[in-house]
MDTraj code that builds the backbone (N, CA, C; nanometers):
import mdtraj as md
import numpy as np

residues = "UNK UNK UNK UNK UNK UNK UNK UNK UNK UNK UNK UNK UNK UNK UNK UNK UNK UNK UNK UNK UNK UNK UNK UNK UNK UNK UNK UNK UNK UNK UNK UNK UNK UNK UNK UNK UNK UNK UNK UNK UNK UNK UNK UNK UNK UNK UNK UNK UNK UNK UNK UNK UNK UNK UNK UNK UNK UNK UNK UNK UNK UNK UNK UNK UNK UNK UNK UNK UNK UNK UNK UNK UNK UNK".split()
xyz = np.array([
    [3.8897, 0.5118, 1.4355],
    [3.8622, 0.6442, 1.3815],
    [3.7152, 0.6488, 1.3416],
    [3.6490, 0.7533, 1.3822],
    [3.5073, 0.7813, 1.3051],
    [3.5065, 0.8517, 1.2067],
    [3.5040, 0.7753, 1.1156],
    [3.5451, 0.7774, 0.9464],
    [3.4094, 0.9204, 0.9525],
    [3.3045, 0.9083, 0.9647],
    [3.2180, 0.9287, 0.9232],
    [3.1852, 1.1249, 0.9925],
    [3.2817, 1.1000, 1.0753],
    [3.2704, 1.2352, 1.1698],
    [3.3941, 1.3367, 1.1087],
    [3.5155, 1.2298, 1.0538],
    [3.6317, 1.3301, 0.9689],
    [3.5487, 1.3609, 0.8773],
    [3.4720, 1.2993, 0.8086],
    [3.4649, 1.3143, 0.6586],
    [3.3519, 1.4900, 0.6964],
    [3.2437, 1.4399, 0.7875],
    [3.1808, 1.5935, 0.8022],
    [3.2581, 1.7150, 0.8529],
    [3.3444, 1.6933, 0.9167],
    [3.4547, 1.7719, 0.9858],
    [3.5314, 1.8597, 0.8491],
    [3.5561, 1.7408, 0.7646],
    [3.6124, 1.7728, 0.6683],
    [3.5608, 1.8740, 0.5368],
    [3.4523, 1.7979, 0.5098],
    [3.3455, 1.8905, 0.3945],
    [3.2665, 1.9271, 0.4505],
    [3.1747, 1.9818, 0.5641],
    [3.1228, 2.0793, 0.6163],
    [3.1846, 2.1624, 0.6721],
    [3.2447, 2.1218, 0.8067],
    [3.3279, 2.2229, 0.8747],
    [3.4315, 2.2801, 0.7952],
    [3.5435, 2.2179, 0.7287],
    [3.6142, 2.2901, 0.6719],
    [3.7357, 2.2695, 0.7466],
    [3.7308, 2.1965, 0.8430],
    [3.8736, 2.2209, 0.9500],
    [3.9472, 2.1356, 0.8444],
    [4.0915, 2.1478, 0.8687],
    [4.2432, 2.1069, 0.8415],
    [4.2623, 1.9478, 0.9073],
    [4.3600, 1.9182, 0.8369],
    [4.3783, 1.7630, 0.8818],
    [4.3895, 1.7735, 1.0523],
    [4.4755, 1.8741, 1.1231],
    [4.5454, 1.8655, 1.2228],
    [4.4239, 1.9255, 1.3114],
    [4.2964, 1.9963, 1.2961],
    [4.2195, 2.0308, 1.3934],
    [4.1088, 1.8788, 1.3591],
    [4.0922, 1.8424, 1.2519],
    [3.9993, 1.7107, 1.2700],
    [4.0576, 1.6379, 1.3454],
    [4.2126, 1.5841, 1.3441],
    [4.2731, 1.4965, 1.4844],
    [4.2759, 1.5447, 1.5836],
    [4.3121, 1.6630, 1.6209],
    [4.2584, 1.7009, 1.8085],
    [4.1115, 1.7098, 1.8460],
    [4.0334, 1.7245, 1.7334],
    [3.8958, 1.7061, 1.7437],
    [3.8586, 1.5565, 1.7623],
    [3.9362, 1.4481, 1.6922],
    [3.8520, 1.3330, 1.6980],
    [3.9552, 1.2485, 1.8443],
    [4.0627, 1.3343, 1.8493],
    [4.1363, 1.2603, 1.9808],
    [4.2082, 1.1542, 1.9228],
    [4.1339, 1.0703, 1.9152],
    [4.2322, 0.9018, 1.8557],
    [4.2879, 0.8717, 1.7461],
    [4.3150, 0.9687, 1.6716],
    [4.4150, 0.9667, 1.5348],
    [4.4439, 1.0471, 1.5318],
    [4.6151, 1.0763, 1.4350],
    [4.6607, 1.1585, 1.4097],
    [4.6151, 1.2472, 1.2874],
    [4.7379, 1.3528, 1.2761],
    [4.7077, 1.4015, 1.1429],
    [4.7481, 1.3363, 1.0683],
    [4.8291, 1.2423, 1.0171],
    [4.8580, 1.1870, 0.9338],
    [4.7832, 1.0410, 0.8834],
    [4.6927, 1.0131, 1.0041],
    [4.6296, 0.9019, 0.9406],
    [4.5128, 0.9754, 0.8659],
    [4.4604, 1.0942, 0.9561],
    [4.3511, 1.2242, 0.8586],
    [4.3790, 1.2046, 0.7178],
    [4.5063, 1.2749, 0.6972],
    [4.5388, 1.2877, 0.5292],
    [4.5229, 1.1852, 0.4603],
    [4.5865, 1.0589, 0.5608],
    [4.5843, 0.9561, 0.4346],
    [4.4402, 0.8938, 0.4024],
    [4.3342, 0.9115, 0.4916],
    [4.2414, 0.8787, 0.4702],
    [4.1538, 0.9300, 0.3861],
    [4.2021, 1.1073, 0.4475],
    [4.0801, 1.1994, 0.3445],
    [4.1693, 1.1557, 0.1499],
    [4.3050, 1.1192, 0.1471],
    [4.3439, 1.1554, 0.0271],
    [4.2785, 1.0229, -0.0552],
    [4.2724, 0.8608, 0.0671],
    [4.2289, 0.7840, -0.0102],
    [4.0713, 0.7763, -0.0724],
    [4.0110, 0.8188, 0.0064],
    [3.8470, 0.9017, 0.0182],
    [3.8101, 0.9755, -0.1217],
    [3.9109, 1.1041, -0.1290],
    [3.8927, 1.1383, -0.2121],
    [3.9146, 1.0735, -0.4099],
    [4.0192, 1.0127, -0.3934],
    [4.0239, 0.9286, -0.4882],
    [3.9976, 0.8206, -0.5388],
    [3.8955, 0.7933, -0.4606],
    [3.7858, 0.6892, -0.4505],
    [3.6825, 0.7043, -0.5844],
    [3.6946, 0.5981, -0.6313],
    [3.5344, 0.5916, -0.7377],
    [3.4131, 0.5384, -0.6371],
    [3.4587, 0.4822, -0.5943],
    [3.3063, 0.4151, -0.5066],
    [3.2779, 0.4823, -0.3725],
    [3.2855, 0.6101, -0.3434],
    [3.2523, 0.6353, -0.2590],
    [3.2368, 0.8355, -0.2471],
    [3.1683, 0.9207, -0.2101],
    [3.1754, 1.0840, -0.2383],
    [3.1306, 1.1078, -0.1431],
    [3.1318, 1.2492, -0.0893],
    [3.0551, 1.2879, -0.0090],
    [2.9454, 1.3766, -0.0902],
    [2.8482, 1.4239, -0.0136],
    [2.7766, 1.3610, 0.0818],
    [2.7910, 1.2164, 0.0741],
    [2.7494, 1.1043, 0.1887],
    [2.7504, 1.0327, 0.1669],
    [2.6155, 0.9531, 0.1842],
    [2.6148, 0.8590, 0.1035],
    [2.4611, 0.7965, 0.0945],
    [2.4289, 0.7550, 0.2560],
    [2.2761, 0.7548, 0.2662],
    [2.2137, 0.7555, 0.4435],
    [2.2896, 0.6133, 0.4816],
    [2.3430, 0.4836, 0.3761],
    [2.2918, 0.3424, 0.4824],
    [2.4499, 0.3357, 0.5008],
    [2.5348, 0.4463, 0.4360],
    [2.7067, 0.3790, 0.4452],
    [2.7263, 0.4117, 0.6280],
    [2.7882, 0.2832, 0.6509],
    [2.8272, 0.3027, 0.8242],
    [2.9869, 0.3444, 0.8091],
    [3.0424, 0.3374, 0.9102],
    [3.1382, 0.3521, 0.9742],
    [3.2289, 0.2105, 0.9097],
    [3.1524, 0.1276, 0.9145],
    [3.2452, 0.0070, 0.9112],
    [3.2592, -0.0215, 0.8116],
    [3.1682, -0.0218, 0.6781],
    [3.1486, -0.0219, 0.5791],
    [3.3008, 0.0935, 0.5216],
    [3.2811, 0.2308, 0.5342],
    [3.4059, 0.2778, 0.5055],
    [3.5407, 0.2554, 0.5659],
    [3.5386, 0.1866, 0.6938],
    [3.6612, 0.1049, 0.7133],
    [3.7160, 0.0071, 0.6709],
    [3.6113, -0.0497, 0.5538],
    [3.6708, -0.1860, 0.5091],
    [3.7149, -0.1132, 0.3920],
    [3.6392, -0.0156, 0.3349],
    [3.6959, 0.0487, 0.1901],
    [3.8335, 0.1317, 0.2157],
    [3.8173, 0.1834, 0.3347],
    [3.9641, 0.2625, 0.3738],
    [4.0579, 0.1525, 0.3745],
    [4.0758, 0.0440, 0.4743],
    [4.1472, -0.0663, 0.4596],
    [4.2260, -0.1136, 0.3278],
    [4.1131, -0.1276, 0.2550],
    [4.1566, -0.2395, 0.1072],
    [4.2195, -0.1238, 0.0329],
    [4.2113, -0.0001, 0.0229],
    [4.2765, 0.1177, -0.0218],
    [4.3994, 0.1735, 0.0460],
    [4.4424, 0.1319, 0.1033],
    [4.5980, 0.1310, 0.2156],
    [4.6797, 0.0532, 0.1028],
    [4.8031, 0.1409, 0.1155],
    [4.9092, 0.0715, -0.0193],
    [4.9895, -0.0575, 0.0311],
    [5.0663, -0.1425, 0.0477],
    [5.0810, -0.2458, 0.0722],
    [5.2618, -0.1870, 0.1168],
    [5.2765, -0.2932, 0.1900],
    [5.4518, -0.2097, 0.2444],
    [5.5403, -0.2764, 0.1384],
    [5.6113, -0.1815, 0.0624],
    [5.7334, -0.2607, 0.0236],
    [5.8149, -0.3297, 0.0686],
    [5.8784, -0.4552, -0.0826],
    [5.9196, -0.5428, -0.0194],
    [6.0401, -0.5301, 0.0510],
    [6.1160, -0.5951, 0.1744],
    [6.2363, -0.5887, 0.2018],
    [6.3391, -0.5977, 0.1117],
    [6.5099, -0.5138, 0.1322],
    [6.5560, -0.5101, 0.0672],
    [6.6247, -0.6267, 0.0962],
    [6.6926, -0.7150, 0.0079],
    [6.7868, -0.8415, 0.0084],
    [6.9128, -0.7968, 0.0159],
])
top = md.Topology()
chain = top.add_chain()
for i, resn in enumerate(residues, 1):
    res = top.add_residue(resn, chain, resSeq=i)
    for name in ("N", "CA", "C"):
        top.add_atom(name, md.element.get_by_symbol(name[0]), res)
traj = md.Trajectory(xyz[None], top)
């Protein structure tokens, strides 16, 4: 995903979860939401976003911000 192309998609353009995924092609809407929701509730990170943050850089912060799967039931 080009973290960096939802996020302008998102707070410039204005489009909806479901036109940023037919726009970016390779994700859904639902990985959109969960990203823009973890994004947004982010302390370490806002938009605009500072010039040197890459792509990968917010993939590692998107990553470590993904909730963990609950455990199996016994």
């Amino acid at each position: 995903m080009d973290y960096k192309k939802v996020l302008r998609l998102h707070f410039v353009n204005h489009l909806s979860s479901r036109e940023i995924a037919e726009s970016c092609g390779d994700c859904g809407k639902t990985s959109v939401n969960g990203f823009l929701k973890r994004f947004k509730n982010s302390q370490e990170l806002s938009y605009p976003l500072p010039a040197d943050v890459t792509n990968e850089y917010i993939e590692v912060f998107s990553r470590k911000r993904q909730p963990s799967a609950p455990a199996p039931a016994l």
